[in-house]
C-alpha positions as CSV (number, residue, x, y, z in Angstrom):
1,X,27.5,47.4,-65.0
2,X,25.2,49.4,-63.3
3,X,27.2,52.5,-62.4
4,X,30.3,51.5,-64.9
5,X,31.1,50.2,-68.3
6,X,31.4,46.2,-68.6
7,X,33.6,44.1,-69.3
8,X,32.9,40.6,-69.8
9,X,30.8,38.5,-71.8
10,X,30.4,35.0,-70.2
11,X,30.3,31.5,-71.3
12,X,26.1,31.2,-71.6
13,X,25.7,32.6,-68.1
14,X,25.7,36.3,-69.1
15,X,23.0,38.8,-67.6
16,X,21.1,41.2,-69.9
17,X,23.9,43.7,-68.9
18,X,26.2,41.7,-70.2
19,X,28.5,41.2,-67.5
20,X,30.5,38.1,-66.9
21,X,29.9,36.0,-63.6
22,X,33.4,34.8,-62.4
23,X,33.7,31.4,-60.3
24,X,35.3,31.1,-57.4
25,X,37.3,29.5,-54.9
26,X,37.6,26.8,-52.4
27,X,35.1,27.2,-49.5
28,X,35.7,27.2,-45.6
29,X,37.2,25.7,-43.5
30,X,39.7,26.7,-40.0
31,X,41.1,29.7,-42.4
32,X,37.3,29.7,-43.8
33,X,38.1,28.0,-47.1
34,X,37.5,24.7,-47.7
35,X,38.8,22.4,-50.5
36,X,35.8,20.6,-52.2
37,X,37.5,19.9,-55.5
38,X,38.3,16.3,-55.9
39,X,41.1,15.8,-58.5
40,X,40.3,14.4,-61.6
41,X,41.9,11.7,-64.6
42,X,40.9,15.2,-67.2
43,X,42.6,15.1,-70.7
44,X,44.0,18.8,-70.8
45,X,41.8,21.8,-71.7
46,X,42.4,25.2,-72.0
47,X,41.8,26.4,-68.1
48,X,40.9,30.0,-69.0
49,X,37.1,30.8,-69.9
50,X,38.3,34.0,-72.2
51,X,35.6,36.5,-72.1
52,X,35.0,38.8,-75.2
53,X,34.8,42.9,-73.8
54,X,32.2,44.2,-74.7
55,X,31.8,47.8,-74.5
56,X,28.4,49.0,-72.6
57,X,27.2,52.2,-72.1
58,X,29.9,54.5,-69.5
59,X,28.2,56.7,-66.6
60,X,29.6,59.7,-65.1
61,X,31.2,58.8,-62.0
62,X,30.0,61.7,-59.7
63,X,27.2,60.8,-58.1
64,X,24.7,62.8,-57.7
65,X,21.3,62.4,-55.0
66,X,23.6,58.9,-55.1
67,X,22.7,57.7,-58.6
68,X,24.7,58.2,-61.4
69,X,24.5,59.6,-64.6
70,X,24.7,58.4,-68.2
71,X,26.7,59.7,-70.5
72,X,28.0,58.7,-73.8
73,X,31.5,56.4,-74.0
74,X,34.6,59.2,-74.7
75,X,37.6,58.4,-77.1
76,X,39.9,58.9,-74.0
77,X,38.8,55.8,-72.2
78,X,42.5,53.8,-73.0
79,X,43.3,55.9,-69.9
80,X,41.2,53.3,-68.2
81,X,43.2,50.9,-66.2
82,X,43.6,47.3,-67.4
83,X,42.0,45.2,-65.1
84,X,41.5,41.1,-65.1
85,X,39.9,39.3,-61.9
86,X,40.7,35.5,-62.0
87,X,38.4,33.8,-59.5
88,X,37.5,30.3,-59.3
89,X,35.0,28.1,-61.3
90,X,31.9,26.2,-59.8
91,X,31.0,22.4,-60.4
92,X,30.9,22.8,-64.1
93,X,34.0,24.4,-64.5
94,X,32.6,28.0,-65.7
95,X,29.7,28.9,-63.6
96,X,29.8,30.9,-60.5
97,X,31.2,29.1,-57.2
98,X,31.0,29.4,-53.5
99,X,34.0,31.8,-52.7
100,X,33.0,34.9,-50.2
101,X,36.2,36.5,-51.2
102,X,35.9,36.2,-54.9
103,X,32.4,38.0,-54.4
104,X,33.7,40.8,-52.4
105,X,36.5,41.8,-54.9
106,X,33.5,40.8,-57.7
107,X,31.4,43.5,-55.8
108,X,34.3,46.1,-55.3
109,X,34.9,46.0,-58.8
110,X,31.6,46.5,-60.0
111,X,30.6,49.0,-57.7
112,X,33.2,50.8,-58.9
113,X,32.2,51.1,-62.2
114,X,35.3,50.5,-63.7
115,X,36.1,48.5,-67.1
116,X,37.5,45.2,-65.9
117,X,37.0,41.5,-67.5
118,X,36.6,37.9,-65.4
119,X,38.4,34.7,-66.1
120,X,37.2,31.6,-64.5
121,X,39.3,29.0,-63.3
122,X,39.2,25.1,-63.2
123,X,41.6,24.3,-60.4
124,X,40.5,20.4,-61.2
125,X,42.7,20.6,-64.5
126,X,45.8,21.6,-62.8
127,X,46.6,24.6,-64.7
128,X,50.9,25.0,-65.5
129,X,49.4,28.6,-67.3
130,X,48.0,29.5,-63.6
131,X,51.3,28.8,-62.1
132,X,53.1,30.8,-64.6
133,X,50.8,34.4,-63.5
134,X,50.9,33.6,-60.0
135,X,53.4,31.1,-58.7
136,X,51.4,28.9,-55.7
137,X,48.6,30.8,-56.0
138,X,44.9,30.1,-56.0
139,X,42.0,32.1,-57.5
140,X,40.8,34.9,-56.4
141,X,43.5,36.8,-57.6
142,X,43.6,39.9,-60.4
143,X,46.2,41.7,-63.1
144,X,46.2,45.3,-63.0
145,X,48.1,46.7,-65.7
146,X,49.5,43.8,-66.1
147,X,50.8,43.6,-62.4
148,X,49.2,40.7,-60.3
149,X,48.0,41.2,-57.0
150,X,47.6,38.3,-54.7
151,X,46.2,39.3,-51.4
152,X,42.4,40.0,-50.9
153,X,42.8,42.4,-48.5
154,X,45.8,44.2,-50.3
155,X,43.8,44.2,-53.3
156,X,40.5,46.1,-51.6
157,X,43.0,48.4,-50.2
158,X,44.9,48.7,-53.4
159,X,41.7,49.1,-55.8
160,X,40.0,52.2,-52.9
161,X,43.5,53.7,-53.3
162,X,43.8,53.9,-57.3
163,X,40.2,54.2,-58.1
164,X,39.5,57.6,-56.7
165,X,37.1,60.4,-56.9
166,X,35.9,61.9,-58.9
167,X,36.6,59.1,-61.4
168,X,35.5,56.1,-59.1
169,X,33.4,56.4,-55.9
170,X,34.4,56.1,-52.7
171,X,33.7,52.4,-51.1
172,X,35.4,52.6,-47.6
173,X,32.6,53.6,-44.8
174,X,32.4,56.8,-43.1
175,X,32.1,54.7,-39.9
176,X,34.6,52.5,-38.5
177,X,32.5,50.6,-36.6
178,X,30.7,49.2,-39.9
179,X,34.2,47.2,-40.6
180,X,33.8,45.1,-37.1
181,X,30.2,44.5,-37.3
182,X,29.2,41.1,-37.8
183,X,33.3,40.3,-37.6
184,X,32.8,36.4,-35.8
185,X,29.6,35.3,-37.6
186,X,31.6,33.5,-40.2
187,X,33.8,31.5,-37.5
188,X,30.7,30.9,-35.6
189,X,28.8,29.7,-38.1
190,X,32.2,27.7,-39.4
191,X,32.3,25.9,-36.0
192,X,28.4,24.9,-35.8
193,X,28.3,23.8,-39.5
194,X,31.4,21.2,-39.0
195,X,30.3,20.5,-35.6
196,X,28.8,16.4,-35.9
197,X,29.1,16.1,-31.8
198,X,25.2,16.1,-30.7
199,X,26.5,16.8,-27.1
200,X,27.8,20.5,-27.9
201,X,25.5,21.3,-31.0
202,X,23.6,23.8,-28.6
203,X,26.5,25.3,-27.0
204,X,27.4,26.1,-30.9
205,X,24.3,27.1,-32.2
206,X,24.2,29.4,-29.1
207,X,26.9,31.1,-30.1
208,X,26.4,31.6,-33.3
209,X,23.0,33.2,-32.8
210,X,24.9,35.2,-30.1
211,X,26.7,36.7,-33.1
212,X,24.0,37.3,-35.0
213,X,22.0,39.2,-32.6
214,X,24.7,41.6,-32.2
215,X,24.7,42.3,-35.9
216,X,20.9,42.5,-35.4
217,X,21.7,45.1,-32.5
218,X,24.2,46.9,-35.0
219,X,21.2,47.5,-37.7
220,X,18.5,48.4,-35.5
221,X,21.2,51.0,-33.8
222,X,20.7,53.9,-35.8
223,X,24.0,56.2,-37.1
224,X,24.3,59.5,-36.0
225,X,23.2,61.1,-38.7
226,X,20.1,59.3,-38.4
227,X,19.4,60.6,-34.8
228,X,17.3,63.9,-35.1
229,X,19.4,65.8,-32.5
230,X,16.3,68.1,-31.7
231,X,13.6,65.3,-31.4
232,X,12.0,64.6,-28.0
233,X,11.4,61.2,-26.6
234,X,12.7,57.8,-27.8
235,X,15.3,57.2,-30.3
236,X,13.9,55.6,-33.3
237,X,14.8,52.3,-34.7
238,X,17.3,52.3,-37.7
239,X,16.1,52.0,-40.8
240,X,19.3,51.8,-43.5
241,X,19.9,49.4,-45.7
242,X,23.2,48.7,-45.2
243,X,26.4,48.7,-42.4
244,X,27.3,51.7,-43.2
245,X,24.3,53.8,-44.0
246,X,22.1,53.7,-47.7
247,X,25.0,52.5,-49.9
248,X,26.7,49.4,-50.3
249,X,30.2,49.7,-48.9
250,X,33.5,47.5,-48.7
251,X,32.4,46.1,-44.9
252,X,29.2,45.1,-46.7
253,X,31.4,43.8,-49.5
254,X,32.9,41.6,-46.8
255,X,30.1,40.6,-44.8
256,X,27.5,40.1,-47.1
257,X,28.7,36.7,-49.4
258,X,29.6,35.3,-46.2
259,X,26.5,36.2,-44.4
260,X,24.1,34.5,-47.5
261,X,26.6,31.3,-47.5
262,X,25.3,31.1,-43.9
263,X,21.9,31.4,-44.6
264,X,22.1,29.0,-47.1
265,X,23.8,26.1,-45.6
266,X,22.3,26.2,-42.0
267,X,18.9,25.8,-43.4
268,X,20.3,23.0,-46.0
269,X,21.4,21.1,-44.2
270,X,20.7,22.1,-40.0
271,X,17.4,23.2,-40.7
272,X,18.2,26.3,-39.1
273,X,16.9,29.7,-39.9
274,X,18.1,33.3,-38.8
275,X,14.8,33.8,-36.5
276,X,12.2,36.6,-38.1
277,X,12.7,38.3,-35.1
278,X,16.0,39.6,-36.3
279,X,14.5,41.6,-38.3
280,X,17.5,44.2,-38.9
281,X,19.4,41.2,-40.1
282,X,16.6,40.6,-42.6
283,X,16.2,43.7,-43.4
284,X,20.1,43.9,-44.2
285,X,19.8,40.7,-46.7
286,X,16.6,41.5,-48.4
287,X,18.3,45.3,-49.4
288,X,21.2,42.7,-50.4
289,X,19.0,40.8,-52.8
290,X,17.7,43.8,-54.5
291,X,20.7,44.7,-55.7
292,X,22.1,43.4,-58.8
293,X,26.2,44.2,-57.6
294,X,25.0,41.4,-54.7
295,X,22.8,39.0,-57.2
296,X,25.3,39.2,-60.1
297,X,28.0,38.2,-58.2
298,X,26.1,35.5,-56.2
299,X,26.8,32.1,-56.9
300,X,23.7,29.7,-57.3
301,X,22.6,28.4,-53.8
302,X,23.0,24.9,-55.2
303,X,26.9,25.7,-55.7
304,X,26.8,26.5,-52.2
305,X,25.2,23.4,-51.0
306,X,27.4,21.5,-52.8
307,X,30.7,23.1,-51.9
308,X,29.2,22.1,-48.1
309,X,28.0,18.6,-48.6
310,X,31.2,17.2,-47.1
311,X,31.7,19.8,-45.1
312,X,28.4,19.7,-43.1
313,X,28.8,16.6,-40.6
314,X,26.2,15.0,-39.9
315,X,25.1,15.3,-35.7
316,X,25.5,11.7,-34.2
């Protein structure tokens, strides 16, 4: 990791840092997940991808000017927590797959910078050892200490209540109104991707660029700690990189994945592009891309395209 010891090694898809990239789950649909998996005549195989730790250099986890600092692995580090995120595979059965929610708890954890290991999952095997750890429950999901946690919104709030400072940074935002922003582009864009009626595509598309220029709105606004309370004249455009202000947060740990699916499958397969003119909404997704807890925990824009290729109907 970046700002925290690793974890995982993966199954030929490791980054020079070492760190395993998960796969996850099923993509969108009304609840914003879709199932794209079709079921299989597979001979058994071990469902778990088990990942090998291997121990990386720790950093200090008091930031300072926002970076952090490097420091040499201590003998206490078994007071580290246990942690296992199970998310769920891609096509192949081991890469990274389309799941916005496997992503954000993928970012949380590495942003973190806490020890933590990622076992993919094959839902198309059936797996009886899955249903063992978490009775009727699908990937992503996680073990801490041993204890499994099910819920991806209990788990964010269970993960920014354990891993405190000054061990762990803090990821919720110093602004509420960074969790809210951009809150309906995902159904929006849900609605106008699955849309195949010609006569209300426009009504839909409408809408969903409605959405998006509010979120454009949001990142040109700037914070209040951006206004220069003694300045004369016109209040500057924004210039952050992020919901929230400089640093990558839990909203953007939200937004984000969902925000790049969009992206993605609106120009695949609608042609459609978020207009240049947006440019806070550019801005936003290019800070994004520069980031390796974003990129490392992306799946492959082909993964995307096909967890959407029955999903996208076709406008007749």
């Amino acid at each position: 990791l970046s700002n925290g010891t690793i974890a995982c090694s993966p199954l030929g898809i490791c980054s020079d840092l070492g760190t395993q990239r998960g796969a996850c789950e099923e993509v969108l649909e009304d609840d914003d997940e879709v199932e794209i998996a079709e079921e299989e005549e597979h001979e058994m195989k071990d469902w778990r991808k088990e990942l090998k730790t291997v121990r990386k250099d720790t950093w200090e986890t008091e930031r300072k000017n926002a970076d952090w600092t490097r420091k040499e692995a201590k003998a206490d580090e078994k007071r580290f927590p246990s942690i296992e995120l199970f998310v769920k595979a891609g096509s192949d059965g081991e890469s990274i797959g389309n799941c916005p929610f496997s992503q954000r708890l993928f970012m949380i954890l590495w942003l973190k910078g806490v020890i933590f290991s990622v076992t993919t999952v094959d839902l198309k095997r059936k797996p009886t050892d899955l249903q063992d750890l978490a009775p009727g429950t699908n990937p992503p999901f996680m073990t801490f200490n041993g204890e499994v946690k099910v819920d991806v919104n209990k788990i964010e709030e269970f993960l920014e209540e354990k891993l405190t400072p000054p061990c762990y940074p803090k990821l919720a935002p110093k602004h509420p109104e960074a969790n809210t922003a951009g809150i309906d582009i995902f159904s929006k864009f849900s609605a106008y991707i699955k849309n195949q009626r010609k006569d209300i595509n426009d009504v839909l598309e409408k809408a969903l660029m409605k959405s998006l220029w509010r979120l454009d709105s949001f990142m040109r606004t700037p914070l209040s700690e951006e206004i220069d309370a003694d300045a004369s004249g016109d209040v500057p455009e924004s210039c952050r990189s992020f919901l929230d202000g400089p640093e990558l947060t839990l909203a953007d740990c939200n937004l984000l994945p969902k925000l790049h699916i969009l992206k993605v499958v609106c120009q695949k397969y609608r042609s459609f592009e978020i207009p240049a003119e947006m440019t806070g909404v550019w801005r936003y997704l290019k800070c994004a891309y520069q980031r390796e807890e974003f990129t490392n925990t992306c799946p492959a824009e082909r993964e995307i395209e096909l967890a959407y290729v029955n999903v996208a109907k076709r406008i007749i």
